[in-house]
C-alpha positions as CSV (number, residue, x, y, z in Angstrom):
1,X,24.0,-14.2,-65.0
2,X,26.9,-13.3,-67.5
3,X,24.8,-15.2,-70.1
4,X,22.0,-12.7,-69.6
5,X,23.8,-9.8,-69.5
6,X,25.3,-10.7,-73.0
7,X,22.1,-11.0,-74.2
8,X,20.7,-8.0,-73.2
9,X,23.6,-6.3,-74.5
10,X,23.9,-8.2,-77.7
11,X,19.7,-7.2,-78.5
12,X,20.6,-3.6,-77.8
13,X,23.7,-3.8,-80.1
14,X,21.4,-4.9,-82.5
15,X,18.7,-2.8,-81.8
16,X,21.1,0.3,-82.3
17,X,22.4,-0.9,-85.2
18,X,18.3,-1.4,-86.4
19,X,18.1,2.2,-85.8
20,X,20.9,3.7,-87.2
21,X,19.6,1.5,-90.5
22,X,16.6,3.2,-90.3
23,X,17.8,6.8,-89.6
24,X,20.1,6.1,-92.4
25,X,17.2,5.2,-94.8
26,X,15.4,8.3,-94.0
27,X,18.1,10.8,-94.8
28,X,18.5,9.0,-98.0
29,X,14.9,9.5,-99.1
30,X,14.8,13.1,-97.7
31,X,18.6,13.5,-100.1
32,X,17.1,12.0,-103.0
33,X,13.6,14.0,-102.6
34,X,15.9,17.3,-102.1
35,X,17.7,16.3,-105.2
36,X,14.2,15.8,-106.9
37,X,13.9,19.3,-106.4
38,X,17.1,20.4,-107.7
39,X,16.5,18.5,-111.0
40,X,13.4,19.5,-111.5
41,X,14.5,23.3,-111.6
42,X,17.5,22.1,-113.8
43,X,14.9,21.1,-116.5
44,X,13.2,24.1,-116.2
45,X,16.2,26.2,-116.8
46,X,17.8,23.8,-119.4
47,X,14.7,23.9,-121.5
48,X,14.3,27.4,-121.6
49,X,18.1,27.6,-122.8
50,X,17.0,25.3,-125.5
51,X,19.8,22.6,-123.8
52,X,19.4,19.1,-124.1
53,X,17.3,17.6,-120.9
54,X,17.3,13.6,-121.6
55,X,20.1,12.8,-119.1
56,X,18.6,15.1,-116.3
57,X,15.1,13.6,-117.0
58,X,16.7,9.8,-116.6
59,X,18.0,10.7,-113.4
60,X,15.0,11.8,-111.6
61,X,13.4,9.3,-113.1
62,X,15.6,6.9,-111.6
63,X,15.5,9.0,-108.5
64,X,11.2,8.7,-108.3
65,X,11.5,5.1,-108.8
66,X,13.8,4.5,-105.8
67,X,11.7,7.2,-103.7
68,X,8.8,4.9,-104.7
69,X,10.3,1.6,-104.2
70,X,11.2,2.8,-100.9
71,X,8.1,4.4,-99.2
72,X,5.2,3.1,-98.1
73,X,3.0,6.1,-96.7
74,X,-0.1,6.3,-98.8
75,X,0.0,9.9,-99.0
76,X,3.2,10.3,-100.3
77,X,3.1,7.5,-102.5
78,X,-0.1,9.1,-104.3
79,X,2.1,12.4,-104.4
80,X,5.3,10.4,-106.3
81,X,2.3,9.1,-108.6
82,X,1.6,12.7,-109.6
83,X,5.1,12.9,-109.6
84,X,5.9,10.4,-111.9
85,X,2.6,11.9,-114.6
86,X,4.5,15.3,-114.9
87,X,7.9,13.4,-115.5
88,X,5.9,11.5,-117.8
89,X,4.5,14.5,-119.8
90,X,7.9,16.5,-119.3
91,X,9.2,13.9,-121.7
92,X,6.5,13.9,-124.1
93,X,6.7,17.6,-124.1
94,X,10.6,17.5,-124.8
95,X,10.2,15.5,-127.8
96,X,8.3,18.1,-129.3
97,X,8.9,21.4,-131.1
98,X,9.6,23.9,-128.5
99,X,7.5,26.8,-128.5
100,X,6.6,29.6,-125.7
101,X,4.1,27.2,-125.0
102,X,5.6,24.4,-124.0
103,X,8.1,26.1,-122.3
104,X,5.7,27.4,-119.9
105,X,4.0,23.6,-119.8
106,X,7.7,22.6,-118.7
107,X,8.4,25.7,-116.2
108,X,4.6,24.5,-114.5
109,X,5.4,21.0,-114.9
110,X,8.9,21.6,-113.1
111,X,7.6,23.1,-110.7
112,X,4.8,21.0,-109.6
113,X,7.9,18.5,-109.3
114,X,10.1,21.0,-107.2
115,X,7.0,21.8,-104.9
116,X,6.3,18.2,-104.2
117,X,9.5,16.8,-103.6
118,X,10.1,19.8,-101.2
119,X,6.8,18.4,-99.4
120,X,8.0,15.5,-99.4
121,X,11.3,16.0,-97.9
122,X,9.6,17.9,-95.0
123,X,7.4,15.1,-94.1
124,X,10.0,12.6,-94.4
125,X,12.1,14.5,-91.7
C-alpha cells in the first residue's frame, strides 16, 4: 500500500514538474515574441535617425530562429516565415543608400514585424 501511494505521488511530482516545464516554455515564447515587437520598432526608429541597426537586426534574428525552433503550430510557423522575409529584406534594405524611400520600406517592414509578433504573443497565451 505504502508502495502505491509513493507511486502515485512520485507520477504527480513529475507530472507537476511536466507542467510547470511547459508553462515555463510558453512564457518564454510569448517574452521573446513581445521582444520581437519591441525590436522591431527599435529599427524603425533607429533607421529613421540614420543610427546603425546591424546589432538590433542580429538579435531578432536570433530571437525568430528560437521562436521557430520552438513552435510547432502551422499557423504561426507560416506567420514567423513571413516574419523571417521582412527581416530578410530589412537587411537588404539597410545595406543600401537610405533614401525617404526606404525609410518608409523599413517603417512598413517594421511594422509588419511588430504586428505579427503581437499576434503571436496573444495566441501563444
Amino acid at each position: 500500500m505504502i508502495k502505491f501511494i509513493y507511486s502515485l505521488s512520485l507520477a504527480a511530482l513529475i507530472s507537476t514538474i511536466g507542467l510547470q516545464a511547459s508553462a515555463t516554455s510558453i512564457t518564454t515564447k510569448v517574452d521573446l515574441a513581445k521582444d520581437q515587437e519591441v525590436l522591431s520598432k527599435k529599427i524603425v526608429v533607429a533607421y529613421a535617425q540614420r543610427k546603425d541597426i546591424s546589432q538590433v537586426i542580429n538579435r531578432l534574428e536570433m530571437q525568430q530562429s528560437r521562436l521557430k525552433d520552438s513552435i510547432h503550430d502551422p499557423e504561426i510557423s507560416n506567420l514567423l516565415d513571413f516574419l523571417q522575409l521582412c527581416l530578410h529584406n530589412i537587411k537588404t534594405i539597410n545595406a543600401a543608400p537610405r533614401s525617404a524611400k526606404t525609410n518608409q520600406e523599413i517603417a512598413d517592414l517594421g511594422t509588419s514585424i511588430s504586428e505579427g509578433s503581437r499576434y503571436i504573443a496573444q495566441t501563444l497565451r
